[in-house]
C-alpha positions as CSV (number, residue, x, y, z in Angstrom):
1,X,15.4,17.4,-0.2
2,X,13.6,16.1,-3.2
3,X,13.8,12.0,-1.9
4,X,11.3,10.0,-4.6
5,X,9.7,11.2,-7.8
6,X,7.8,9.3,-9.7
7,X,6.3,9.2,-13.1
8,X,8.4,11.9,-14.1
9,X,10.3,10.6,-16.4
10,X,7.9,8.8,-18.3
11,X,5.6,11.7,-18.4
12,X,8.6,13.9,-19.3
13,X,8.2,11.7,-22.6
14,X,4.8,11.9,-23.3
15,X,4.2,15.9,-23.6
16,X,5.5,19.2,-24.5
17,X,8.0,20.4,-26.2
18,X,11.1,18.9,-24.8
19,X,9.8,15.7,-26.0
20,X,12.4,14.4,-28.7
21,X,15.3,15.3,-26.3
22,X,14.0,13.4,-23.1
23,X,12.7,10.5,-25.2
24,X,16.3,10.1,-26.7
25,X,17.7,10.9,-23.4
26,X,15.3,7.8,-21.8
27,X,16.3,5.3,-24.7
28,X,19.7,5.4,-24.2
29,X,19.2,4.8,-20.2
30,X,17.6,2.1,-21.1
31,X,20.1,0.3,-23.6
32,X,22.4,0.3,-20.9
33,X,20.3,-2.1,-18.6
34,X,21.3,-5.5,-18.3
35,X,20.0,-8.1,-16.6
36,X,19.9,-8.8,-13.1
37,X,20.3,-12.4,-12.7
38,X,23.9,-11.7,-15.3
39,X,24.8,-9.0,-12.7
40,X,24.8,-10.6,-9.9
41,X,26.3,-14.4,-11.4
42,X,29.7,-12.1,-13.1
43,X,30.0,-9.8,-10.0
44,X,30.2,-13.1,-7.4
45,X,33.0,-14.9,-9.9
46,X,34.5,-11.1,-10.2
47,X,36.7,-12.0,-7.1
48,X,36.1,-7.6,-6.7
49,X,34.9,-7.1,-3.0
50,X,32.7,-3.8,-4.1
51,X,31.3,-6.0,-7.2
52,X,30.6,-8.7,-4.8
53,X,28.9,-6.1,-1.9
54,X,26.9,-4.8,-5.2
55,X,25.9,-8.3,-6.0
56,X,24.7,-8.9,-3.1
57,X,21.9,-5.9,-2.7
58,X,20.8,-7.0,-5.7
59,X,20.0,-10.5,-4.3
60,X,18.5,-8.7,-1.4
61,X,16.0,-6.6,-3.8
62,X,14.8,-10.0,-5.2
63,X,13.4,-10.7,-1.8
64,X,12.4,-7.7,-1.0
65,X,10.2,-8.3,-4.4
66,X,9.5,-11.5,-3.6
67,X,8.1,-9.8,-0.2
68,X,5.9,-7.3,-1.9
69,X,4.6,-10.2,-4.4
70,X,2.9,-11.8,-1.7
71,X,1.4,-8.8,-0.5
72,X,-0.3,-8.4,-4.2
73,X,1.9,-5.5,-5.7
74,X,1.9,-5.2,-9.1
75,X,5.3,-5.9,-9.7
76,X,4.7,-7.5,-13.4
77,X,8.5,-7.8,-15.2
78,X,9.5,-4.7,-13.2
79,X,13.3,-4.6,-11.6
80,X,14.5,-7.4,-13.5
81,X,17.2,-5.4,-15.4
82,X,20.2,-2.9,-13.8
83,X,21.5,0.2,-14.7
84,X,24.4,1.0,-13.1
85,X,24.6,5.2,-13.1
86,X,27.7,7.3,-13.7
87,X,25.9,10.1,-12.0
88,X,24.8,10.5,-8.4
89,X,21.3,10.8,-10.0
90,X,19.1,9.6,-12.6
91,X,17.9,12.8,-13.4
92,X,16.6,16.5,-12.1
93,X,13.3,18.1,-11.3
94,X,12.1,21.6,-11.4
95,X,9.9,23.5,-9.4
96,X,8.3,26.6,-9.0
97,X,6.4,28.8,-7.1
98,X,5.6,32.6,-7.5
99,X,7.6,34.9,-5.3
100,X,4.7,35.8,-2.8
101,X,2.4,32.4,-2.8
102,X,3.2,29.1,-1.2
103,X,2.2,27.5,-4.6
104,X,3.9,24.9,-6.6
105,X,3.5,25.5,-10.3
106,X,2.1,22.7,-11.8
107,X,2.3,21.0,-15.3
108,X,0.0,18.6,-16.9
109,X,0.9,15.3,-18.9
110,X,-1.0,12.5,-20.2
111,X,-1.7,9.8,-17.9
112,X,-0.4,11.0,-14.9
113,X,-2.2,14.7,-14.9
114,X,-1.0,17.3,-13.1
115,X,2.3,17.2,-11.1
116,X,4.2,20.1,-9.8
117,X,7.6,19.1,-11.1
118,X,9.0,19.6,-14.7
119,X,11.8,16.7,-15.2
120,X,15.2,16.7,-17.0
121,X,18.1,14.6,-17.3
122,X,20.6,17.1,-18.1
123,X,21.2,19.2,-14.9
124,X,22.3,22.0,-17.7
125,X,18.4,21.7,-18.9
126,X,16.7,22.0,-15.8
127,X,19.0,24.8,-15.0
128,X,18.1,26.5,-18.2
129,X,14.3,26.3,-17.2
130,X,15.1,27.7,-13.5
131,X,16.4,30.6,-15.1
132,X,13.5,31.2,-17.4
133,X,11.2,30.5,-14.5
134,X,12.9,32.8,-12.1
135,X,12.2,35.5,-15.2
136,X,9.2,35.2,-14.4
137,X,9.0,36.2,-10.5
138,X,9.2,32.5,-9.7
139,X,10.9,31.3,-6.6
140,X,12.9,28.2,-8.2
141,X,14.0,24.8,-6.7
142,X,16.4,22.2,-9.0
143,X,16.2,18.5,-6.9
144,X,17.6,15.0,-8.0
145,X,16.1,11.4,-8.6
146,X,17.5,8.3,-7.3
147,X,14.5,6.8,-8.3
148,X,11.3,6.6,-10.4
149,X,8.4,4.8,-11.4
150,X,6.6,4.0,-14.9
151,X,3.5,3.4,-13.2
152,X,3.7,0.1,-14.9
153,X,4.1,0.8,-18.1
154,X,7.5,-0.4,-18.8
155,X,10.2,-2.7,-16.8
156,X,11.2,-0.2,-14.4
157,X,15.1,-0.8,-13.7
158,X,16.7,-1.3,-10.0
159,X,19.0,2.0,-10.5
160,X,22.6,2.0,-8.4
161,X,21.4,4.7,-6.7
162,X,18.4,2.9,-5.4
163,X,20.8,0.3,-3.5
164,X,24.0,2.8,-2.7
165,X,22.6,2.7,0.9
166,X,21.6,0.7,3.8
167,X,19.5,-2.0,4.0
168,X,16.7,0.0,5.6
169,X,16.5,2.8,2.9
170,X,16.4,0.7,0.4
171,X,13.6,-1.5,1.3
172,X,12.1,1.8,1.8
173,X,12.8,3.2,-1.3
174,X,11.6,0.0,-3.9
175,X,8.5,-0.1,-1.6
176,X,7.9,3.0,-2.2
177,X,8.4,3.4,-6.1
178,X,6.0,-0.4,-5.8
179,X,3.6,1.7,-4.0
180,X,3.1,3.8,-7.2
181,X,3.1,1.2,-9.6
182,X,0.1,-0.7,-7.9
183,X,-1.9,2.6,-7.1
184,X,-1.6,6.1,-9.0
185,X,-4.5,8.4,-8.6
186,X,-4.4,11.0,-12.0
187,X,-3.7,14.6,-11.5
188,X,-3.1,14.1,-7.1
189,X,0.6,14.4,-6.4
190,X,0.1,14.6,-2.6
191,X,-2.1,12.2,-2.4
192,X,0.0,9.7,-4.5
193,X,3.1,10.7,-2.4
194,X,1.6,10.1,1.1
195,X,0.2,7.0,-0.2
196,X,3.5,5.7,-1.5
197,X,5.2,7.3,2.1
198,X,2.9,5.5,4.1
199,X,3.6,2.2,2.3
200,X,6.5,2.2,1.8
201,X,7.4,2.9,5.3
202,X,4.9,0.2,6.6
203,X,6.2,-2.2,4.1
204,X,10.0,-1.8,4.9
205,X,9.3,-2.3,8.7
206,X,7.9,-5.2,8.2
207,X,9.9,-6.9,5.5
208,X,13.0,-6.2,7.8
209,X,10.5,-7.8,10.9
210,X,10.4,-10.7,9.0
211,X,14.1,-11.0,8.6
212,X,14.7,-10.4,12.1
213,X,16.9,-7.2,11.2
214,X,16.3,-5.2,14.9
215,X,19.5,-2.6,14.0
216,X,17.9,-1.7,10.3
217,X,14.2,-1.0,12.1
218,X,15.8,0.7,14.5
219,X,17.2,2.9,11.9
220,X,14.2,3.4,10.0
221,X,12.3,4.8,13.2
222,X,15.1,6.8,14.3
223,X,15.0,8.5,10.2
224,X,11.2,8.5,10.3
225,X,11.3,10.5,13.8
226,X,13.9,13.0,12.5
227,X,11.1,13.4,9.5
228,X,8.0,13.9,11.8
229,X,10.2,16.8,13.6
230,X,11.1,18.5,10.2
231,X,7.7,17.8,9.0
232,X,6.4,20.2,12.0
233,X,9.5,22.6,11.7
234,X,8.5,23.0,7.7
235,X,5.0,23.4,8.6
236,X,5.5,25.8,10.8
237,X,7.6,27.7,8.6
238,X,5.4,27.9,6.0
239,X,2.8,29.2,8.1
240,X,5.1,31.8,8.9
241,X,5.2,33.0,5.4
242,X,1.4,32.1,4.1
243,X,0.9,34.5,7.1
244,X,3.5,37.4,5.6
245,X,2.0,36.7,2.3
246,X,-1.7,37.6,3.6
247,X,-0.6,40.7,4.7
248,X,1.3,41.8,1.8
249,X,-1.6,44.7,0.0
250,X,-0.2,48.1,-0.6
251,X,3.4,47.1,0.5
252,X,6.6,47.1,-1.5
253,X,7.9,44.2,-2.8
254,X,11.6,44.8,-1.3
255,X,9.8,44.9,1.8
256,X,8.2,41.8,1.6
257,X,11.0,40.1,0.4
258,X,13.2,41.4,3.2
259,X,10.7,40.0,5.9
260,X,10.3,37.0,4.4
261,X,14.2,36.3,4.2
262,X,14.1,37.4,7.9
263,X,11.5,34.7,8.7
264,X,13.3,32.1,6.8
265,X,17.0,32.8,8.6
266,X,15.1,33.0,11.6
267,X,13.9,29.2,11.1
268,X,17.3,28.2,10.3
269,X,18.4,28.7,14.0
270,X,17.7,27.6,17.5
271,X,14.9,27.7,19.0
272,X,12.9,27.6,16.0
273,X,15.5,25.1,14.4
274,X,15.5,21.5,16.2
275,X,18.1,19.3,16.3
276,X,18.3,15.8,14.4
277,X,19.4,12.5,15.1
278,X,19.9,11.3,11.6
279,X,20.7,13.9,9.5
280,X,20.0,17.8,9.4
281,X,16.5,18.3,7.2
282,X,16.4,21.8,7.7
283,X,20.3,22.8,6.8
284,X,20.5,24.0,3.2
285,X,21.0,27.7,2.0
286,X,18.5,27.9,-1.0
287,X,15.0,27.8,1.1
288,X,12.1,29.8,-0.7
289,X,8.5,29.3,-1.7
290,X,9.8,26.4,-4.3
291,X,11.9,23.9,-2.1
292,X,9.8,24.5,0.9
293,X,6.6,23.4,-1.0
294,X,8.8,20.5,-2.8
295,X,9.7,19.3,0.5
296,X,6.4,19.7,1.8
297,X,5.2,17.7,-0.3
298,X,6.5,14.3,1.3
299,X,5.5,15.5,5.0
300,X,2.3,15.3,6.2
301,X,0.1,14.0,8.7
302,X,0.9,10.4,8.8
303,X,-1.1,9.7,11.8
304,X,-3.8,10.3,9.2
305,X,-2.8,7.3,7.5
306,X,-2.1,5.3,10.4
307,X,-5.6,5.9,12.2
308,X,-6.8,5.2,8.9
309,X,-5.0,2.0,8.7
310,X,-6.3,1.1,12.0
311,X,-10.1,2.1,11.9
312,X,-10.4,0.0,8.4
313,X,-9.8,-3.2,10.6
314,X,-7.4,-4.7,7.8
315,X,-5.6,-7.7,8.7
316,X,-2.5,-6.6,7.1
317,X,-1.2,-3.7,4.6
318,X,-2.3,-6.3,1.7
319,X,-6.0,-6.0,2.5
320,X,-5.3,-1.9,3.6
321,X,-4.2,-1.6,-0.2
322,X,-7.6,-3.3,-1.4
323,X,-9.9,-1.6,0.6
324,X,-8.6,2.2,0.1
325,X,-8.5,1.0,-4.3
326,X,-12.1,-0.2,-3.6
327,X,-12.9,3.0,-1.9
328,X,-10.9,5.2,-4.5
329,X,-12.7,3.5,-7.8
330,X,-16.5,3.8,-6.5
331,X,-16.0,6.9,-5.0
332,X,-16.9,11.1,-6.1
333,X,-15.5,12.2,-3.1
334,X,-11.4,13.2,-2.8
335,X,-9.1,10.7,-2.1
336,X,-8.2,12.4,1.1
337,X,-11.7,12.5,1.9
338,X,-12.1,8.4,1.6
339,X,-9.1,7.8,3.5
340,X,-10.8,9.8,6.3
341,X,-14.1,8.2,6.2
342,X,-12.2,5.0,7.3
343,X,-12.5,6.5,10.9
344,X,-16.1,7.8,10.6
């Protein structure tokens, strides 16, 4: 359910004791990159139908960037290389929360702060750490990337996996991984993700606007409807078990645990479970404190964002972006707090 983390693997490299093995791991990613423009020139004389298909995304992501470039994104020398992946993912995050809390562990990095994810690029690693976490009394989640962002620090590569899809998710995705490389706020992982949500949604709707694209918008609403009904159905759910967890003094711990496996399977079927249009949020058989916050963490109240969006009177998601930075740099208050003072 894990759909965008950023900064993970660079801060992967910058701290703790897995250091040397994710750095080397992140080098040779990198010395596999070549460069875009060569891509897309040998995969059009290639004569190869798929190579052809791939070299055409690619063209589309240099409008797409071209797009966000005059909306002021710092885009810098970012997505002029590729890296075409033999895996389905770049790499894999853990998460954690205890047993009885809906509370993501966090861990802390230079840079970016605290994040509630621990990255690896060896799905043998993270599982490794999901064991040693579950030792612990931790309810454990292992997710995969498709896509990440250096926050600017180095050329981000477009990834294969960031343009194995339609048109509309991936102007949503390299908006979004844009969004964090033009604003990251230290240490605030839901605020950086709603941000980088927000915009990246807003951005795709109307890059695709502006190519007259009606089927991919239509596609985009219809996904980002079938995410407003699992953001309510995970809400609700957690509510559900912050409530168990309130009551929990003086009880046994097999009892809490068979209740709150009751609540869960009760969530996983009608009427508490809704129906889709686009694809089935809630169906997956490893739901516990872990992936329910990890998938939390990209729903939220968006309406937030798009009354805020409104009462600042900006002319267009440019001048939004400008605005909210201003805000964010002169500010004491919580980020969340100035994006709400828009509207007072």
């Amino acid at each position: 359910m894990l759909k965008f983390v950023t900064a993970l693997i660079f801060s992967s490299l910058l701290s703790g004791c897995y250091l040397l093995k994710q750095g080397l791991s992140f080098n040779a990613l990198i010395n596999t990159r070549t460069p875009v423009d060569q891509v897309i020139a040998d995969n059009l004389r290639s004569g190869d139908p798929q190579k052809i298909a791939e070299a055409k995304k690619l063209l589309e992501v240099k409008k797409m960037l071209s797009f966000a470039e005059k909306m002021n994104f710092k885009i810098g020398d970012a997505y002029t290389y590729y890296i075409k992946l033999k895996e389905p993912q770049i790499s894999y995050v853990v998460q954690a929360a205890p047993w009885n809390s809906m509370t993501l562990k966090t861990w802390w990095f230079p840079i970016v702060g605290s994040v509630p994810y621990l990255g690896f690029y060896d799905l043998e690693d993270a599982r490794q750490e999901a064991l040693r976490l579950k030792k612990d009394d931790f309810d454990v989640s292992i997710g995969g990337v498709g896509a990440f962002s250096s926050l600017g620090w180095f050329s981000d590569p477009i990834l294969s996996t960031m343009i194995d899809k339609d048109r509309d998710k991936i102007a949503e995705t390299l908006f979004h991984e844009l969004a964090h490389r033009t604003m990251w706020i230290s240490g605030d992982a839901d605020f950086n993700e709603q941000f980088a949500e927000f915009i990246g949604y807003q951005m795709a709707t109307a890059y695709l606007s502006e190519e007259n694209d009606s089927d991919s918008i239509k596609a985009l609403k219809a996904r980002n409807e079938d995410e407003l009904i699992f953001s309510n159905w995970i809400r609700h759910l957690q509510e559900s078990l912050n409530n168990l967890y309130a009551k929990t003094s003086g009880r046994e711990k097999k009892a809490i645990l068979a209740e709150k496996a009751a609540i869960i399977a009760e969530h996983l079927k009608p009427p508490l479970k809704p129906s889709f249009k686009t694809y089935d949020y809630a169906q997956r058989d490893d739901w516990n404190n872990a992936s329910i916050m990890a998938s939390a963490l990209y729903q939220f109240n968006k309406k937030e964002w798009q009354n805020a969006y409104t009462c600042s009177k900006s002319k267009n998601l440019k001048e939004f972006m400008v605005l909210l930075d201003k805000k964010l740099k002169i500010s004491h208050a919580s980020p969340q707090q100035e994006l709400q003072s828009f509207c007072l």
